[in-house]
C-alpha positions in Angstrom: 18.4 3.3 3.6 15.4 4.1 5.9 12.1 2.6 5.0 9.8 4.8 3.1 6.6 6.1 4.9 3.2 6.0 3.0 0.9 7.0 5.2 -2.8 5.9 4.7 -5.7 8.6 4.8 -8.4 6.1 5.6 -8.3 7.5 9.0 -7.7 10.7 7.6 -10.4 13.9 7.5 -12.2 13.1 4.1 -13.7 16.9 4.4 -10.2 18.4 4.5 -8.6 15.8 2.0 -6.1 18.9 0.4 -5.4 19.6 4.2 -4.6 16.4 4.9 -2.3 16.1 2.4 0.2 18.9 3.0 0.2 17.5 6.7 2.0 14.6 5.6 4.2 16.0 2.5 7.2 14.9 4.5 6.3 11.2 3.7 7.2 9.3 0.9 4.3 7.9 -0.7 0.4 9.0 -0.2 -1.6 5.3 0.0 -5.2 5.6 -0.8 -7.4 2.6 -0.5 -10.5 2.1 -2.4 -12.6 -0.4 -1.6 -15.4 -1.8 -3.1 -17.6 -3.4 -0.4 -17.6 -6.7 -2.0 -14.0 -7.9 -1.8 -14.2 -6.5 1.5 -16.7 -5.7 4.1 -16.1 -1.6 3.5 -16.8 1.3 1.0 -14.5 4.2 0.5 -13.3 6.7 -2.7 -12.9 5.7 -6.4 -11.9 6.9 -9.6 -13.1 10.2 -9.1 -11.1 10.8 -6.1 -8.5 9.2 -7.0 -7.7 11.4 -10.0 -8.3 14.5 -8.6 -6.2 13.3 -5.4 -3.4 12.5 -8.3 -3.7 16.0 -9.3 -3.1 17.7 -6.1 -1.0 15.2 -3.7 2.6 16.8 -3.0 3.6 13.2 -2.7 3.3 10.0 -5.0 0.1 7.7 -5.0 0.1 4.5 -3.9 -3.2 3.8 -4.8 -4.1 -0.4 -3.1 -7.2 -1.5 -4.8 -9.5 -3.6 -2.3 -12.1 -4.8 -5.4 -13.5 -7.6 -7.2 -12.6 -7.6 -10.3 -9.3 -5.6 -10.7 -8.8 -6.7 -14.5 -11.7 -4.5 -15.4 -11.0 -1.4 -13.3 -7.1 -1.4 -12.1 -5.7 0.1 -15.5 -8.4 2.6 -15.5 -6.6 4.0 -12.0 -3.1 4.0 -13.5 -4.6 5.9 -17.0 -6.0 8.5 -13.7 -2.3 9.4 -12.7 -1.6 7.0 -9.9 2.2 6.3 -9.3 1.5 2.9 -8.5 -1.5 0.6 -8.6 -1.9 -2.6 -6.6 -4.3 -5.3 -6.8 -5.1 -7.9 -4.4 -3.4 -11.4 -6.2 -6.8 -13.2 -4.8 -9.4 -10.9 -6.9 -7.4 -11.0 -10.1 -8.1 -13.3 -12.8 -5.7 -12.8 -14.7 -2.3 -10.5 -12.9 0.6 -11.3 -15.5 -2.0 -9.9 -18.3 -3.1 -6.7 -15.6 0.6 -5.9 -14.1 1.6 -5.5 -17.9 -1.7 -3.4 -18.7 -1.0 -1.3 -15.5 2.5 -0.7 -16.9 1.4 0.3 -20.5 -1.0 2.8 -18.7 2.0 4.6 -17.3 2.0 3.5 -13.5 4.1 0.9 -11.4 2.2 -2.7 -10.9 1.8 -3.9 -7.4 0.6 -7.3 -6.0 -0.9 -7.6 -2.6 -1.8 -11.0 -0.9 -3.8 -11.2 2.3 -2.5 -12.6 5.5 -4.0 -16.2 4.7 -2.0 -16.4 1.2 1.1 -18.0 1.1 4.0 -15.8 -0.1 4.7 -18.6 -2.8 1.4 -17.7 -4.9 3.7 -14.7 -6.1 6.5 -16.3 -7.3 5.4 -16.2 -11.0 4.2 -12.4 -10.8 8.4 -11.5 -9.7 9.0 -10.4 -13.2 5.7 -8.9 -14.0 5.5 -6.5 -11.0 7.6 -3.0 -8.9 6.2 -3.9 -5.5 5.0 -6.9 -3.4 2.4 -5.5 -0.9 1.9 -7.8 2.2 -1.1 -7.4 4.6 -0.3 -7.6 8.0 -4.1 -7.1 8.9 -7.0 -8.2 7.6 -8.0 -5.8 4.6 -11.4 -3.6 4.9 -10.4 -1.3 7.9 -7.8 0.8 9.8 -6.9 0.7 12.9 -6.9 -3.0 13.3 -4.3 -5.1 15.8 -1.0 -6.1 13.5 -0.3 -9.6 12.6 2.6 -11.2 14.1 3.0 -14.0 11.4 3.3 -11.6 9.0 6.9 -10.7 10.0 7.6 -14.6 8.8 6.1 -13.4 6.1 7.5 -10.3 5.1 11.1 -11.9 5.4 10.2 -14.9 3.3 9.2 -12.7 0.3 12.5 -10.5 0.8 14.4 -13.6 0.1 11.9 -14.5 -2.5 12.1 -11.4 -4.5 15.9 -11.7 -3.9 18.4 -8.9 -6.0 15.1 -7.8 -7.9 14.3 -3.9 -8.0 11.1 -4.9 -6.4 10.0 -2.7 -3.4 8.5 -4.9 -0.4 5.2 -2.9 1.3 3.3 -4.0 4.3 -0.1 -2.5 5.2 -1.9 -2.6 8.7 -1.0 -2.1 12.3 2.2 -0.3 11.7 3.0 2.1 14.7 6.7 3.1 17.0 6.5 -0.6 18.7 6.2 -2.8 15.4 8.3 -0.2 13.0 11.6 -2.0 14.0 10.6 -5.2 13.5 8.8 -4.3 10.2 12.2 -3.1 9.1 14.4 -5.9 10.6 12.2 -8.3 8.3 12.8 -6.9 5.3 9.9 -4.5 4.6 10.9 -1.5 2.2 7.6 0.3 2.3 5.5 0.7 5.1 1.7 1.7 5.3 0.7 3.6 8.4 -2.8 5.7 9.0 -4.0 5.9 12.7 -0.5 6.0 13.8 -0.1 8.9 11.8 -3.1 10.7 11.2 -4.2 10.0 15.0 -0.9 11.7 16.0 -1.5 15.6 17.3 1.6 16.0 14.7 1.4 14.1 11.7 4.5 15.2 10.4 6.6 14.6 13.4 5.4 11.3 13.8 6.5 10.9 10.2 10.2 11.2 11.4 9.7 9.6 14.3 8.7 5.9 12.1 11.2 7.0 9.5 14.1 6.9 12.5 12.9 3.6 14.0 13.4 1.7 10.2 16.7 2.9 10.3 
């Protein structure tokens, strides 16, 4: 199976957002990141946007929440009509309790670590959660250079999650020279935004990445 594509708008035209959107229909998944400014250095959309997006988007949400304090506000996405919700494992307090909550609000729970968290830290969550999202950047902006350790990484939590129906995302730096190694380590999901949305065809560079995770 090819990976699935979820490209990112944060490098996308926020004026045109509805634009935007059919540009990339042919993807999978539509990942919206909303950050908070605390648990990272960078302010984008919230609830607001996030439902109406839900409303309008040809494709499913993937909506990666980039907050302090997830427990409070991560079910209130889900209860907004987001296909999936993830929160970052090192803001929540308490993530068996919020992945189930997340659940019960009608959306799929996802767990994200950042590039310093071991993979191990999710071990306990395998049960609790329909994707593992692992950051091969440094969360807070786009464009940044991709990780190389988190290849290492992304294979060690393929064999972690094992025969689980657990889909395996990675977020940052994804573009036509890292695609085949994202998908030759495991990754089922991949995040791309400048790659895509900085492409004079969006929707040809869609199925350009899709061919490469072949």
């Amino acid at each position: 199976m090819p990976v699935e594509i979820a490209p990112s708008i944060l490098t996308a035209d926020f004026a045109n957002l509805e634009r935007e959107l059919e540009r990339i229909a042919s993807a999978d998944w539509v990942h919206l990141d909303v950050m908070d400014g605390h648990f990272v250095p960078n302010l984008t959309i919230g609830l607001p946007v996030i439902r109406r997006i839900a409303q309008i988007s040809p494709l499913p949400t993937d909506v990666h929440l980039m907050i302090d304090n997830p427990d409070t506000y991560a079910p209130e996405y889900a209860a907004a009509g987001a296909t999936s919700v993830t929160f970052h494992l090192e803001a929540a307090k308490a993530p068996v309790r919020l992945s189930r909550e997340i659940r019960r609000q009608g959306a799929k729970a996802a767990a994200a670590i950042n590039p310093a968290t071991p993979v191990a830290a999710l071990e306990n969550l395998l049960d609790e959660v329909d994707m593992i999202l692992i950051m091969s950047v440094e969360p807070g902006f786009g464009g940044q250079s991709f990780i190389e350790q988190s290849l290492a990484k992304l294979a060690q939590a393929k064999r972690l999650i094992g025969e689980r129906p657990i889909k395996l995302e990675t977020d940052g730096g994804a573009d036509r020279q890292t695609m085949p190694r994202l998908a030759k380590a495991g990754a089922d999901v991949v995040v791309a935004g400048s790659a895509i949305f900085g492409a004079e065809d969006p929707a040809a560079e869609i199925e350009v990445l899709r061919e490469l995770g072949r």
